[in-house]
N, CA, C and O atoms as a CHARMM CRD file, in Angstrom:
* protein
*
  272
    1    1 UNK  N     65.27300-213.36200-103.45800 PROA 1      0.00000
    2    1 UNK  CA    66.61800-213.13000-103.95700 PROA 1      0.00000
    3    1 UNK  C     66.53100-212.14300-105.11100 PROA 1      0.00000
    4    1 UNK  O     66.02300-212.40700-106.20000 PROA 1      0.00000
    5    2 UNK  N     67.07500-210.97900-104.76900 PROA 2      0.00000
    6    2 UNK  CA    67.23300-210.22200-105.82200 PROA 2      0.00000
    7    2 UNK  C     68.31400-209.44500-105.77300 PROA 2      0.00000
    8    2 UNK  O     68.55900-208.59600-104.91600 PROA 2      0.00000
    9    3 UNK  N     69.13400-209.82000-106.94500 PROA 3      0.00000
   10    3 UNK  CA    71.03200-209.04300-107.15900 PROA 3      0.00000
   11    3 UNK  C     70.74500-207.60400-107.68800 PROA 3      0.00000
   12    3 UNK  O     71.74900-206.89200-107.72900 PROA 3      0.00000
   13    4 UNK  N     69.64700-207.06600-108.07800 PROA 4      0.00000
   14    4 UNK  CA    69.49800-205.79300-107.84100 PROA 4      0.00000
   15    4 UNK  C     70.55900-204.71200-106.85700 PROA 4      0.00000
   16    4 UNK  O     70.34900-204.27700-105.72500 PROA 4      0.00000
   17    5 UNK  N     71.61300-204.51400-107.66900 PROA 5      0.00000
   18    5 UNK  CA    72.29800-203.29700-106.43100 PROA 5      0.00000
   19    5 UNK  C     73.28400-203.92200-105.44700 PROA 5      0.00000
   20    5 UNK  O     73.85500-203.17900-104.64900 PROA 5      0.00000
   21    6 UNK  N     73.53200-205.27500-105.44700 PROA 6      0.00000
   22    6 UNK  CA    74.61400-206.13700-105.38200 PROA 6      0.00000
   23    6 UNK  C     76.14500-205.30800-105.34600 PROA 6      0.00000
   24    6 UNK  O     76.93200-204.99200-104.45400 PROA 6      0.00000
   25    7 UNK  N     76.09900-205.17600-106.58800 PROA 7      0.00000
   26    7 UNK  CA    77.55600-204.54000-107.05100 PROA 7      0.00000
   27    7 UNK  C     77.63600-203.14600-106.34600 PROA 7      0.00000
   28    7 UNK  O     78.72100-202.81600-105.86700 PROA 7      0.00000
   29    8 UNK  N     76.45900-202.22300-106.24000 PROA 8      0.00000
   30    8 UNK  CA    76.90900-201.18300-105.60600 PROA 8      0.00000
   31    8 UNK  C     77.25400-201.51600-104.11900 PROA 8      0.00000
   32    8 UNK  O     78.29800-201.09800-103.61700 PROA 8      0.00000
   33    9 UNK  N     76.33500-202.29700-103.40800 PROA 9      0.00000
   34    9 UNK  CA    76.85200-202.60800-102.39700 PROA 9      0.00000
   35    9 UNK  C     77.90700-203.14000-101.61400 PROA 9      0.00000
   36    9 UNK  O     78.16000-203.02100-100.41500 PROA 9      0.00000
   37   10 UNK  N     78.78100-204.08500-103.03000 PROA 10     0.00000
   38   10 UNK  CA    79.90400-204.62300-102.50400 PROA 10     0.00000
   39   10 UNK  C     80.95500-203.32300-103.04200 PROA 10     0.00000
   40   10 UNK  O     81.98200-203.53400-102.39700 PROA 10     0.00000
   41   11 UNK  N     81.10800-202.54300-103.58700 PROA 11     0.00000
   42   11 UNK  CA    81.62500-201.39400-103.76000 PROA 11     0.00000
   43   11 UNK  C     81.68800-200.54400-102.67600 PROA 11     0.00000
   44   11 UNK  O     82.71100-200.22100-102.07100 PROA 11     0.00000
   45   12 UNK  N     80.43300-200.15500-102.42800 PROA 12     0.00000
   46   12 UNK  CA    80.63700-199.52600-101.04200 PROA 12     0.00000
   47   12 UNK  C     81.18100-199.61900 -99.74700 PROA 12     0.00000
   48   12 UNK  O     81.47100-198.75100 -98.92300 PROA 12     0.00000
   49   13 UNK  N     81.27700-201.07300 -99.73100 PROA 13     0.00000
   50   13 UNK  CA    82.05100-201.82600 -98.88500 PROA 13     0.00000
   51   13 UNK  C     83.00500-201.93500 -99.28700 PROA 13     0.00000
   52   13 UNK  O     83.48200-201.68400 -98.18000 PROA 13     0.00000
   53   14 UNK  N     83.72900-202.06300 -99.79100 PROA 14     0.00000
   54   14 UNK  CA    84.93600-202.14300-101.44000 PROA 14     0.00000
   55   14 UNK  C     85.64600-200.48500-100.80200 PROA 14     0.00000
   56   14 UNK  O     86.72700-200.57600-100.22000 PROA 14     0.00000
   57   15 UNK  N     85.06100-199.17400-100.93000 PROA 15     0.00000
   58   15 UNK  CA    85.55800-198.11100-101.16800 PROA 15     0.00000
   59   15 UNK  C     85.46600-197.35800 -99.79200 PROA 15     0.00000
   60   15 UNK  O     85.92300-196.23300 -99.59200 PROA 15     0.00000
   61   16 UNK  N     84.72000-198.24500 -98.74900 PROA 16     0.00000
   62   16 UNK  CA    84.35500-197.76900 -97.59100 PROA 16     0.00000
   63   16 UNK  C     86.11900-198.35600 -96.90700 PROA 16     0.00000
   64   16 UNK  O     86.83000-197.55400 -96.30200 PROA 16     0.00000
   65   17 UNK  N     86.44600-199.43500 -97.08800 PROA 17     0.00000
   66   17 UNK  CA    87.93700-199.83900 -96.75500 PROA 17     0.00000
   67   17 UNK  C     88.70200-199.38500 -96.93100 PROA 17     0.00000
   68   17 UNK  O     89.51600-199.11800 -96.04700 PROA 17     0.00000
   69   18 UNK  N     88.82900-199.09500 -98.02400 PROA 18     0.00000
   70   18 UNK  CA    90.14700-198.29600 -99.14600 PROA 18     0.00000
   71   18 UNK  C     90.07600-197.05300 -98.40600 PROA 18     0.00000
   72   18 UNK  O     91.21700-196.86800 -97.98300 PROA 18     0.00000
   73   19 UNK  N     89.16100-195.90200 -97.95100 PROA 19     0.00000
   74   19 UNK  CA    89.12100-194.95100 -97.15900 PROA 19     0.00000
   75   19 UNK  C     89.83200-195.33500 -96.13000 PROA 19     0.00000
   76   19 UNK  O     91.04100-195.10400 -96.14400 PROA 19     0.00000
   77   20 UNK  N     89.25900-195.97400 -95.06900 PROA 20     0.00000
   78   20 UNK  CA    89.82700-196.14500 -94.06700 PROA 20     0.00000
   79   20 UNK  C     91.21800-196.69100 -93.87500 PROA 20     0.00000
   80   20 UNK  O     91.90400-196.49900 -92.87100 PROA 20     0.00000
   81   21 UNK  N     91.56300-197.38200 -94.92200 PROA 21     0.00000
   82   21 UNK  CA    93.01800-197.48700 -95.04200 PROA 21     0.00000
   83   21 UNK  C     93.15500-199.12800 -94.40800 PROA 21     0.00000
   84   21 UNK  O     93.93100-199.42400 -93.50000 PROA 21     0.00000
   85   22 UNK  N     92.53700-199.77700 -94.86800 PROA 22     0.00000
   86   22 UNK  CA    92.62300-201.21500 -94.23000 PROA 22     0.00000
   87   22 UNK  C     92.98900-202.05200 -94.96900 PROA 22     0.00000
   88   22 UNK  O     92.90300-201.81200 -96.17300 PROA 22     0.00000
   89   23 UNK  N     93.48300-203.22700 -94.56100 PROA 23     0.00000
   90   23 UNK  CA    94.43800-204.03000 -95.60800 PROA 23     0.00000
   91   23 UNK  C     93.44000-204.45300 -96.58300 PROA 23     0.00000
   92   23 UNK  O     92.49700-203.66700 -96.67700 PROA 23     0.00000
   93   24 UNK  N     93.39900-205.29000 -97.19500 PROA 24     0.00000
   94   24 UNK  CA    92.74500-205.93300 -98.14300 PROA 24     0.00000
   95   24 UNK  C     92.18600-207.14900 -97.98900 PROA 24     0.00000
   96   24 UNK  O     91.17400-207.41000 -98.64000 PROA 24     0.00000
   97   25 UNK  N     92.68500-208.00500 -97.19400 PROA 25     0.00000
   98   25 UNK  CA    91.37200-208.84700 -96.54400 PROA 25     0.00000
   99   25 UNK  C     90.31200-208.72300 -96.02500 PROA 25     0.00000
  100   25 UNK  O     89.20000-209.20800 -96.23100 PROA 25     0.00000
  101   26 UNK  N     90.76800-207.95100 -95.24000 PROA 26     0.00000
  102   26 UNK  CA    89.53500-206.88600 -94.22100 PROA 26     0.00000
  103   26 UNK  C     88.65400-206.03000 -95.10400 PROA 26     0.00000
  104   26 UNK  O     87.45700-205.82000 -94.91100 PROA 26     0.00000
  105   27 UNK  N     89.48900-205.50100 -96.22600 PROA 27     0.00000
  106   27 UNK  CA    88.63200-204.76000 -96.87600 PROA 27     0.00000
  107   27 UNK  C     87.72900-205.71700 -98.37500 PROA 27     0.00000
  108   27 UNK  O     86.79700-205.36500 -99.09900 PROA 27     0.00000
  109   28 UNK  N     88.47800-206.87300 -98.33100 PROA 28     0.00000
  110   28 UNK  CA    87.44200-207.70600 -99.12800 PROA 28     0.00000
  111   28 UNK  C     86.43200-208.38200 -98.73700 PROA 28     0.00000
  112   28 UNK  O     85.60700-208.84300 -99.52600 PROA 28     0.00000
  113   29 UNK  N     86.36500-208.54700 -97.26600 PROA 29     0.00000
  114   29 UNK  CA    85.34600-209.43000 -96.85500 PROA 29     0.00000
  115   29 UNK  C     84.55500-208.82400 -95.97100 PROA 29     0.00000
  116   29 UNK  O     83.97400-209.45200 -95.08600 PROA 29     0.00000
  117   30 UNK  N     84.44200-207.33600 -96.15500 PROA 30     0.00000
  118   30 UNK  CA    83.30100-206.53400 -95.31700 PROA 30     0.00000
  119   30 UNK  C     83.00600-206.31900 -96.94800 PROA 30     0.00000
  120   30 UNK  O     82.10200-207.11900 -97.19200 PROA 30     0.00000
  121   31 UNK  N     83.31100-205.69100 -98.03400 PROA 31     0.00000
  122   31 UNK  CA    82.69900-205.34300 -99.65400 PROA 31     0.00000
  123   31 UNK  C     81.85400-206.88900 -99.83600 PROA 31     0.00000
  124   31 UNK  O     80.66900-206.64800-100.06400 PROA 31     0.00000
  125   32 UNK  N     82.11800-208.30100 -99.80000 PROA 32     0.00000
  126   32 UNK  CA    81.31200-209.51600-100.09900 PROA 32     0.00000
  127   32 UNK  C     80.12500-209.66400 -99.30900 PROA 32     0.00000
  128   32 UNK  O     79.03800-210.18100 -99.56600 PROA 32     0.00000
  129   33 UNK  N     80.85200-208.74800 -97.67500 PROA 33     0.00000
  130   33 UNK  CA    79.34900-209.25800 -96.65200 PROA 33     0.00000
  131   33 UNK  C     78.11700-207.99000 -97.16100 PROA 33     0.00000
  132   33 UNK  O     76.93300-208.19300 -97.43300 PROA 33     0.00000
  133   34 UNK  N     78.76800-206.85000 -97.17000 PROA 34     0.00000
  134   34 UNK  CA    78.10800-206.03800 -98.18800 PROA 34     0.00000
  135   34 UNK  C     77.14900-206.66100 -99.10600 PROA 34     0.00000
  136   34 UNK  O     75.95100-206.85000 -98.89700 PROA 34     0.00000
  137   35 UNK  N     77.90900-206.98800-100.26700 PROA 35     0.00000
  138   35 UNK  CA    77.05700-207.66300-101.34600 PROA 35     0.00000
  139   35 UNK  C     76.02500-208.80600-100.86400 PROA 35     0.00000
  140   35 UNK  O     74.85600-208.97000-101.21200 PROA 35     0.00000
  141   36 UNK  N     76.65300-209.39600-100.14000 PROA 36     0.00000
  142   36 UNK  CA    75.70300-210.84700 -99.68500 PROA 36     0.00000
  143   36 UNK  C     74.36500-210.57900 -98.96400 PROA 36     0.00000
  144   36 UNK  O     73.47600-211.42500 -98.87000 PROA 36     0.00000
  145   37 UNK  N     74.29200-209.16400 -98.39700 PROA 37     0.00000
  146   37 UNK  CA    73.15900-208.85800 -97.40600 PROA 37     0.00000
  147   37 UNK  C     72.43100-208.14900 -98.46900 PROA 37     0.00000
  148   37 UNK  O     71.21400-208.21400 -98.29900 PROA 37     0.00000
  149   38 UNK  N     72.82400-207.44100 -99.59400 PROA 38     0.00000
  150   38 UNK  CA    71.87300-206.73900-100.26000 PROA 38     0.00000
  151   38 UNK  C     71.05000-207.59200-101.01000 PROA 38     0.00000
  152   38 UNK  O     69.87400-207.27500-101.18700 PROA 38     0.00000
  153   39 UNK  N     71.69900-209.07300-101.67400 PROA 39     0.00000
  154   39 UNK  CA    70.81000-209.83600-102.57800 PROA 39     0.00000
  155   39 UNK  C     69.95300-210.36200-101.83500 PROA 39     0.00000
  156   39 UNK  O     69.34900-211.22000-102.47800 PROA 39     0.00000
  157   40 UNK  N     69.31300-210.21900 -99.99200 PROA 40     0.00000
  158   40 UNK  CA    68.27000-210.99500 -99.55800 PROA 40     0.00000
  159   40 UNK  C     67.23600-209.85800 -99.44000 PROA 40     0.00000
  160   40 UNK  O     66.16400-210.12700 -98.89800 PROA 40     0.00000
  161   41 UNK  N     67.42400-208.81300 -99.82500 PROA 41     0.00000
  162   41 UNK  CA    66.57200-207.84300 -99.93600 PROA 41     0.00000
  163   41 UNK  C     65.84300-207.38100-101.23000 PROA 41     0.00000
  164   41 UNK  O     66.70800-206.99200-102.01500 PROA 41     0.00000
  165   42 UNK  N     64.31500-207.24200-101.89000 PROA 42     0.00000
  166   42 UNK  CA    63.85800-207.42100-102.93500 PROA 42     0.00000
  167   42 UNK  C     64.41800-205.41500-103.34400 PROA 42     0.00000
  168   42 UNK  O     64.09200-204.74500-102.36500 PROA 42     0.00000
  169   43 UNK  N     64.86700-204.81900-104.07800 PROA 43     0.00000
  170   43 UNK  CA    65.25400-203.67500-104.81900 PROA 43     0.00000
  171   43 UNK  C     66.80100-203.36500-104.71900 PROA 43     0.00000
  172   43 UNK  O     67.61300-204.10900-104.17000 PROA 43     0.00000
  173   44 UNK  N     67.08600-202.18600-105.31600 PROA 44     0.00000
  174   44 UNK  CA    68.45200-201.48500-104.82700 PROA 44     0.00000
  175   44 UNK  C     68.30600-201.17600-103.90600 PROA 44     0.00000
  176   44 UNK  O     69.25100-201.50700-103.19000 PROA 44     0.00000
  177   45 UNK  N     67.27800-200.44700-103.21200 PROA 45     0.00000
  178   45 UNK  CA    67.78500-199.31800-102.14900 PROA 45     0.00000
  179   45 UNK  C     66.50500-199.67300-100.72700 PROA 45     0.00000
  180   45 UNK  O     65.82600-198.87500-100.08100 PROA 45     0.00000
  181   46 UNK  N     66.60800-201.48900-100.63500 PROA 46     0.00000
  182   46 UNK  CA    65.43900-201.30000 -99.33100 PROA 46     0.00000
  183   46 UNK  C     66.33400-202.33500 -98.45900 PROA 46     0.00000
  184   46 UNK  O     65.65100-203.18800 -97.89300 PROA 46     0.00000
  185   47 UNK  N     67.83800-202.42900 -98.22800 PROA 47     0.00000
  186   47 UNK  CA    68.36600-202.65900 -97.25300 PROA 47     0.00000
  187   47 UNK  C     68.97800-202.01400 -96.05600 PROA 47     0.00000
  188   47 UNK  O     69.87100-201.18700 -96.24100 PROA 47     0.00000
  189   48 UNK  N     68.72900-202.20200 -95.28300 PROA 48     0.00000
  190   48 UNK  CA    69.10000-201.24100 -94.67600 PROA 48     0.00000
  191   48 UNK  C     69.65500-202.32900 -92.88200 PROA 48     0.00000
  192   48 UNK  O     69.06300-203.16500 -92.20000 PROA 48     0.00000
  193   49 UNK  N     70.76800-201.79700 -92.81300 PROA 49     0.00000
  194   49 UNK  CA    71.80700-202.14400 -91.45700 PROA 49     0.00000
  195   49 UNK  C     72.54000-201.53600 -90.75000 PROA 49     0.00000
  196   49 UNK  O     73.23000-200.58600 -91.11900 PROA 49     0.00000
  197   50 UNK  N     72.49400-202.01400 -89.59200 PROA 50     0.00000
  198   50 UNK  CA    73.28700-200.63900 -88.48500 PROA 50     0.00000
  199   50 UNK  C     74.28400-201.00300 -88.89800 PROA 50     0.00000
  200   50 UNK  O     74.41600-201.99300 -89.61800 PROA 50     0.00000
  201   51 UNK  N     75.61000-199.90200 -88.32900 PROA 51     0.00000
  202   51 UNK  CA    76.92900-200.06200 -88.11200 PROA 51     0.00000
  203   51 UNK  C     76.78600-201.47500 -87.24900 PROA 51     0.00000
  204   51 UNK  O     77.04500-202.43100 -87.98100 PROA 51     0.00000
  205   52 UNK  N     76.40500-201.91500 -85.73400 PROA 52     0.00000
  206   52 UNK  CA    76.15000-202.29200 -85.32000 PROA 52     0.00000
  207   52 UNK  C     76.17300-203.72000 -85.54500 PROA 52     0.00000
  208   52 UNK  O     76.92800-204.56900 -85.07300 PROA 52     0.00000
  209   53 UNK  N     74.67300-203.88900 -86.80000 PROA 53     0.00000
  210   53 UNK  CA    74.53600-205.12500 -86.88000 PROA 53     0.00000
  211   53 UNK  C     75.69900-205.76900 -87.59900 PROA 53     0.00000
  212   53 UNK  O     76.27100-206.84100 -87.40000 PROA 53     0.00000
  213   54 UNK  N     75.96600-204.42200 -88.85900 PROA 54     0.00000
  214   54 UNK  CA    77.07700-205.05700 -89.75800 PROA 54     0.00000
  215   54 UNK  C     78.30200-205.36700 -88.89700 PROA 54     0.00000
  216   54 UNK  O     78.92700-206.35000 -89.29500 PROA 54     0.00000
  217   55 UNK  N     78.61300-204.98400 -88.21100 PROA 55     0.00000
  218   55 UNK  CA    80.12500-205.14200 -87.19000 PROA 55     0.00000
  219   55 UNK  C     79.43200-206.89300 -86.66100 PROA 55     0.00000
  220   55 UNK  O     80.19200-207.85500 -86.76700 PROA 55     0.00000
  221   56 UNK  N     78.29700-207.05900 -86.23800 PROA 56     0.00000
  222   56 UNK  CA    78.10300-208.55700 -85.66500 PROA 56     0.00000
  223   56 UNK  C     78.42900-209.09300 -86.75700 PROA 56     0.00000
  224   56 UNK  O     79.45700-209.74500 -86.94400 PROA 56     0.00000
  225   57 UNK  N     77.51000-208.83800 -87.61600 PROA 57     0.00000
  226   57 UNK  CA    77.48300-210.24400 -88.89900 PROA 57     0.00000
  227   57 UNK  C     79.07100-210.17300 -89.59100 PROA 57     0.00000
  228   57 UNK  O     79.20600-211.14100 -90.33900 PROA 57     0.00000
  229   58 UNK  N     80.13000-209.42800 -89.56000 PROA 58     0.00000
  230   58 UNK  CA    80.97700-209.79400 -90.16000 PROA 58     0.00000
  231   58 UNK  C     82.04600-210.76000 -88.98800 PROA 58     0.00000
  232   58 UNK  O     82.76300-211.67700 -89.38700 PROA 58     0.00000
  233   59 UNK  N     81.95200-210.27600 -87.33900 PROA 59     0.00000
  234   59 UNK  CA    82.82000-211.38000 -86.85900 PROA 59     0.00000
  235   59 UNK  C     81.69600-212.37000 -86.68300 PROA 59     0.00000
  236   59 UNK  O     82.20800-213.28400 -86.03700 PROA 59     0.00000
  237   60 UNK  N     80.36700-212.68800 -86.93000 PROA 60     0.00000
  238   60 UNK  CA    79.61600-214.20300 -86.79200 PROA 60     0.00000
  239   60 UNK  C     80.39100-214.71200 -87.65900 PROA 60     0.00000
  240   60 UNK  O     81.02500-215.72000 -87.34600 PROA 60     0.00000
  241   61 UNK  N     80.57000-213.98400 -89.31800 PROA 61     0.00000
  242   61 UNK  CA    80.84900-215.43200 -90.45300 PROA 61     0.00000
  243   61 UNK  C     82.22700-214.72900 -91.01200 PROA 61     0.00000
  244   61 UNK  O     82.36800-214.80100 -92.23300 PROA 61     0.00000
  245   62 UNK  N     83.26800-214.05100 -90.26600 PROA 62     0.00000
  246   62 UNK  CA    84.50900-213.92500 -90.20200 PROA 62     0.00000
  247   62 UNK  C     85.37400-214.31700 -89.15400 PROA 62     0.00000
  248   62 UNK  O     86.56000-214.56700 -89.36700 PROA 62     0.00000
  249   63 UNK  N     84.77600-214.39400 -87.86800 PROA 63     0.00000
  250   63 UNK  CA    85.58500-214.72100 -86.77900 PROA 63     0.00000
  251   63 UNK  C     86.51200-213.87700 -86.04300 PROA 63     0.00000
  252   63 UNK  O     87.28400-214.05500 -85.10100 PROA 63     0.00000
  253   64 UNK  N     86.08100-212.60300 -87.00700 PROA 64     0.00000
  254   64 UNK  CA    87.06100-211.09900 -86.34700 PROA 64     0.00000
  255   64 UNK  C     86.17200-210.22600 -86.13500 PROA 64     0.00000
  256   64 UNK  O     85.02500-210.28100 -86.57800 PROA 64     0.00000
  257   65 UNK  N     86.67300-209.27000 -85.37800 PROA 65     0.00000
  258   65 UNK  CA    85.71100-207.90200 -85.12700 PROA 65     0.00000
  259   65 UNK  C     86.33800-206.80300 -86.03300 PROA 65     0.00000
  260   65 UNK  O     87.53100-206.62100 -86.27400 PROA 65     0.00000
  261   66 UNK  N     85.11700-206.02500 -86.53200 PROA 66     0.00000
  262   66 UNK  CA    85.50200-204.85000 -87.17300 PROA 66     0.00000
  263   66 UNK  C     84.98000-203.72200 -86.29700 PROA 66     0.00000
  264   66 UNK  O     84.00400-203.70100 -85.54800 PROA 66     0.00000
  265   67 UNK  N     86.03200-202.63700 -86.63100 PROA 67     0.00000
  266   67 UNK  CA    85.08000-201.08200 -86.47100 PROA 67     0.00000
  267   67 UNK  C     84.65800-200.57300 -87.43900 PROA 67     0.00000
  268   67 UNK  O     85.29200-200.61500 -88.49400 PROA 67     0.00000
  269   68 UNK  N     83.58100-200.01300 -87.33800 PROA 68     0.00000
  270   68 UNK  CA    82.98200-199.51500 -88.31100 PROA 68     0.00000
  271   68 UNK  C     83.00300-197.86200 -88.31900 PROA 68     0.00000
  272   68 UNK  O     82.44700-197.24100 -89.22600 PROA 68     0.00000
């Protein structure tokens, strides 16, 4: 567990929404799944996820599908 880069990550997810123009649920809970996948990774910058996987893991523990 390391929150190393946490915040940028839920930002990016955070600002990756706001681009695309998506409501704010949608765009809060892809910025948290963001954050949540970066703290199981030890640095800032050694996570790394497809469009792909991230589109699974947000309808596994959202119950919706996103596009990415």
């Amino acid at each position: 567990v390391d929150p190393t880069g946490c915040g940028d990550a839920y930002r990016a997810g955070l600002l990756y929404g706001i681009q695309k123009g998506w409501d704010w649920e949608t765009t809060g809970r892809l910025a948290s799944l963001m954050g949540s996948l970066k703290i199981t990774n030890r640095g800032g910058q050694n996570h790394k996820y497809t469009r792909a996987e991230l589109a699974g893991l947000y309808e596994q523990h959202f119950g919706r599908s996103i596009k990415l």
